[in-house]
C-alpha positions as CSV (number, residue, x, y, z in Angstrom):
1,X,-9.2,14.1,16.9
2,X,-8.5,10.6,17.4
3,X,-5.4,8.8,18.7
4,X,-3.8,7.9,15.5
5,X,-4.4,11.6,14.3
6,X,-3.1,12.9,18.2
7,X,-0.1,10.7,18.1
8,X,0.9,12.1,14.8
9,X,0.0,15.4,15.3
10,X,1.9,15.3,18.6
11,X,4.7,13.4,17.3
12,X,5.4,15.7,14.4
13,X,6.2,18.7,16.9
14,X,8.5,17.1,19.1
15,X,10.4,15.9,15.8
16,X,10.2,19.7,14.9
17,X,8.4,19.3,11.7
18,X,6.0,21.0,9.9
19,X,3.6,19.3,7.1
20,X,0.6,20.2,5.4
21,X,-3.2,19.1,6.5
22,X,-3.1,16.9,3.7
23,X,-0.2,15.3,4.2
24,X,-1.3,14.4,7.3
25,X,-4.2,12.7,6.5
26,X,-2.5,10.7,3.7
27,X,-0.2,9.5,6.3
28,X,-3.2,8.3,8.2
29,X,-5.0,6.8,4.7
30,X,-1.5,4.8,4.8
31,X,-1.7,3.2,8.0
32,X,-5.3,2.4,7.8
33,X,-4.2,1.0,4.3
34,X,-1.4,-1.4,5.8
35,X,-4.1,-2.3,8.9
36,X,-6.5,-3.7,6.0
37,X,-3.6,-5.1,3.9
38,X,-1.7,-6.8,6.9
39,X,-4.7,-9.3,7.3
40,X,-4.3,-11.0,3.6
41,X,-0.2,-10.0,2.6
42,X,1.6,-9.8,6.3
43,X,2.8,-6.6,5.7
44,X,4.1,-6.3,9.3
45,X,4.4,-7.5,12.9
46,X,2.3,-4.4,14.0
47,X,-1.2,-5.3,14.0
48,X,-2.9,-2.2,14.9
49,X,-2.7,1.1,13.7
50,X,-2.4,2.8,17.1
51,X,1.5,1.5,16.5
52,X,2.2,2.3,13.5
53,X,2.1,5.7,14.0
54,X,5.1,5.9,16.2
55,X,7.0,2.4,14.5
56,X,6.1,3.3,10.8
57,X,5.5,6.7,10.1
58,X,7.4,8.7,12.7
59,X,10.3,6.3,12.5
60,X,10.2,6.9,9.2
61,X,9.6,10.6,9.0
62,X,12.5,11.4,11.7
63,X,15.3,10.8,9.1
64,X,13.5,13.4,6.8
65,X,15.8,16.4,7.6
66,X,18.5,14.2,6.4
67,X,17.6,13.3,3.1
68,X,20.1,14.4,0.3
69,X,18.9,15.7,-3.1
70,X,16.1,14.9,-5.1
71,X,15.9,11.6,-6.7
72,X,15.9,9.1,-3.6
73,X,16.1,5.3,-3.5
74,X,14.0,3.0,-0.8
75,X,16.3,-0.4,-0.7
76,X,13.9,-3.4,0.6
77,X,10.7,-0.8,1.0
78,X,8.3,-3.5,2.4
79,X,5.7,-2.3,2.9
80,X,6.7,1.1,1.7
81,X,9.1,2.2,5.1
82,X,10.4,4.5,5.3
83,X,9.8,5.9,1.3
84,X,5.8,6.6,1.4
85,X,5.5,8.5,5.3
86,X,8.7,10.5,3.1
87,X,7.2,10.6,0.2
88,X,3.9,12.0,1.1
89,X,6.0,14.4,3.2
90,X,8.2,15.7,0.5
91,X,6.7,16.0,-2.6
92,X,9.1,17.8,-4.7
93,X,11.5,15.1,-4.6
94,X,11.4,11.6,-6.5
95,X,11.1,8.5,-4.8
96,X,11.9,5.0,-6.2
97,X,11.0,2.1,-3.9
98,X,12.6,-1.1,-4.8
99,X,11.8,-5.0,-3.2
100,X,11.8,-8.5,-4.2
101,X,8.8,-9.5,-2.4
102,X,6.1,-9.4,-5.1
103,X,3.2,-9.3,-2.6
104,X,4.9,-6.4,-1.3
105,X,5.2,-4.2,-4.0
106,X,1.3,-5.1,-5.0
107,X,0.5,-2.9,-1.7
108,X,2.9,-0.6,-2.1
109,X,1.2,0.1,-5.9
110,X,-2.0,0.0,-4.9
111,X,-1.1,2.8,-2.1
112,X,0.3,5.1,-4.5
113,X,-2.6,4.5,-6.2
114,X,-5.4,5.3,-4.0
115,X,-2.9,8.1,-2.0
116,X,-3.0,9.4,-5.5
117,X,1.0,9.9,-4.9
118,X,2.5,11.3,-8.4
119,X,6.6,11.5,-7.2
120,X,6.7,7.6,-6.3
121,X,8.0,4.5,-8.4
122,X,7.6,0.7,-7.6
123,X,10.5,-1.6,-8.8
124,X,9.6,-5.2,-8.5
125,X,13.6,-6.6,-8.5
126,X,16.4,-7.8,-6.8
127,X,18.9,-4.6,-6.0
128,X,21.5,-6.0,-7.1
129,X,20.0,-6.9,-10.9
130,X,18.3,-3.5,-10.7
131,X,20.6,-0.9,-12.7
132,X,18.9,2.5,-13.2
133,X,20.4,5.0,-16.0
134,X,20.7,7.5,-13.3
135,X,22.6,7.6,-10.1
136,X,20.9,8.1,-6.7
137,X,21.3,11.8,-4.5
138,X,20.3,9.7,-1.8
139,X,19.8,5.7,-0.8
140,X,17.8,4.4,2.3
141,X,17.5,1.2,3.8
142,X,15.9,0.1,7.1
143,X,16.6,-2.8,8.9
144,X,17.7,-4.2,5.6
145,X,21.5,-5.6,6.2
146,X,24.7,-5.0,7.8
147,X,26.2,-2.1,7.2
148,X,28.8,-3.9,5.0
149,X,26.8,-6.1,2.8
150,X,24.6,-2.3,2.3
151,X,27.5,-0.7,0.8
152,X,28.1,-4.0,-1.4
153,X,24.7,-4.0,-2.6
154,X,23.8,-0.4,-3.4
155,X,26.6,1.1,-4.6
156,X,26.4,0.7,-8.2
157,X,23.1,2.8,-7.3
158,X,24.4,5.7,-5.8
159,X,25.4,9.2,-7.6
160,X,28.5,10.9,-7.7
161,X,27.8,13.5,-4.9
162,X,25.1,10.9,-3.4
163,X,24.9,9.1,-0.2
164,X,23.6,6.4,1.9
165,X,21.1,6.6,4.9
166,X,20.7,3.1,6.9
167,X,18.6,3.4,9.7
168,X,19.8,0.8,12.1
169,X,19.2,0.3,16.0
170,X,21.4,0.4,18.6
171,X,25.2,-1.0,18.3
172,X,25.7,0.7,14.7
173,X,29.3,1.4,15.9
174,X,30.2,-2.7,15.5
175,X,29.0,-2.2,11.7
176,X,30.6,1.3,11.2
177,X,34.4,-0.5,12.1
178,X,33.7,-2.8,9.4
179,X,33.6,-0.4,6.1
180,X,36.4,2.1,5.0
181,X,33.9,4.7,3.1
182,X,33.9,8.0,5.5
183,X,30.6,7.4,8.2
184,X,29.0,9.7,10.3
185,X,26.2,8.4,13.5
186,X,23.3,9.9,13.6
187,X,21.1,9.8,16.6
188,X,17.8,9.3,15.8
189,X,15.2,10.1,18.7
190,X,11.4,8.8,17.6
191,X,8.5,10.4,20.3
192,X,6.7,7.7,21.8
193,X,9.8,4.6,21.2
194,X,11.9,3.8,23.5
195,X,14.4,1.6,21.8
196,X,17.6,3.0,20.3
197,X,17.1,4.7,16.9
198,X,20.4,6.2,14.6
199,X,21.0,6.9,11.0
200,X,24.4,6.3,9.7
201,X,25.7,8.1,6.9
202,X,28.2,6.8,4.6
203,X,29.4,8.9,1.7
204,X,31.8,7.8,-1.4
205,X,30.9,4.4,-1.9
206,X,30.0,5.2,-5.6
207,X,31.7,2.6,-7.9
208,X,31.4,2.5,-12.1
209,X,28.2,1.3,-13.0
């Protein structure tokens, strides 16, 4: 086993989930995917893949018991974060994963692509000139905006029972006296980081579309 595969491995019991062998290595295809990537597109600040297990995929997967519904919404994916590691993860729900950054959504293609990932849609636009048919169950951002401009920004997006995840960093409270939609702080604890993780969930902020 080698320290990417420990990491994970290791990390995904102290979050207390439970995914399939192949899930796990697809996770690992991914980050070896962004290492080769990173060089040419500057898909992130973390160089090596050692890192992104604990910054990129566990990060990402640590919000997973949180997710609401089925048809799910990655606001300013990058380079696919946190909607592939969840993606991968949960495969009977449907992800759309939405950035302006046309270098960025070329990776994210090509690594549905070659993770041969069948619930995952790319959406090359602006979020707010993007305006689905359909309503969101759930929308996720990370480190995308305040918590304010968020709600601004996504909720023509969101269904009428749906809700918004933004995983922020420490201080969320500042953000959180800002908005009058209903919040709830979520601590987030990622094995193997050390800085301050939460989720912050925000619920009717639907408007007419």
């Amino acid at each position: 086993m080698d320290a990417c595969e420990h990491e994970l491995h290791h990390g995904l019991q102290a979050l207390g989930l439970t995914v399939e062998p192949a899930a796990s290595t697809a996770l690992l295809a991914f980050i070896a995917l962004m290492e080769k990537w990173n060089k040419a597109y500057n898909l992130t600040a973390i160089r090596h893949k050692e890192a992104m297990v604990g910054l990129h995929l566990l990060d990402s997967l640590a919000i997973m018991p949180h997710l609401h519904g089925t048809r799910i919404i990655d606001i300013g994916t990058g380079a696919g974060l946190p909607g592939i590691p969840l993606a991968i993860c949960c495969p009977e729900k449907s992800f759309t994963l939405l950035d302006s950054n046309a270098k960025k959504t070329r990776f994210v293609q090509q690594a549905i692509l070659e993770l041969k990932l069948k619930n995952v849609t790319v959406c090359h636009q602006r979020v707010e000139d993007y305006h689905p048919e359909q309503g969101f169950d759930s929308i996720l951002t990370r480190a995308f905006a305040s918590l304010p401009d968020i709600i601004a920004l996504t909720a023509h997006l969101v269904a009428a029972d749906g809700v918004l995840l933004a995983m922020k960093g420490q201080a969320a409270e500042a953000e959180m006296a800002q908005v009058t939609a209903p919040t709830t702080l979520i601590p987030i604890t990622v094995p193997g980081i050390a800085a301050e993780r939460c989720l912050v969930r925000v619920t009717t902020l639907d408007q007419p579309r």
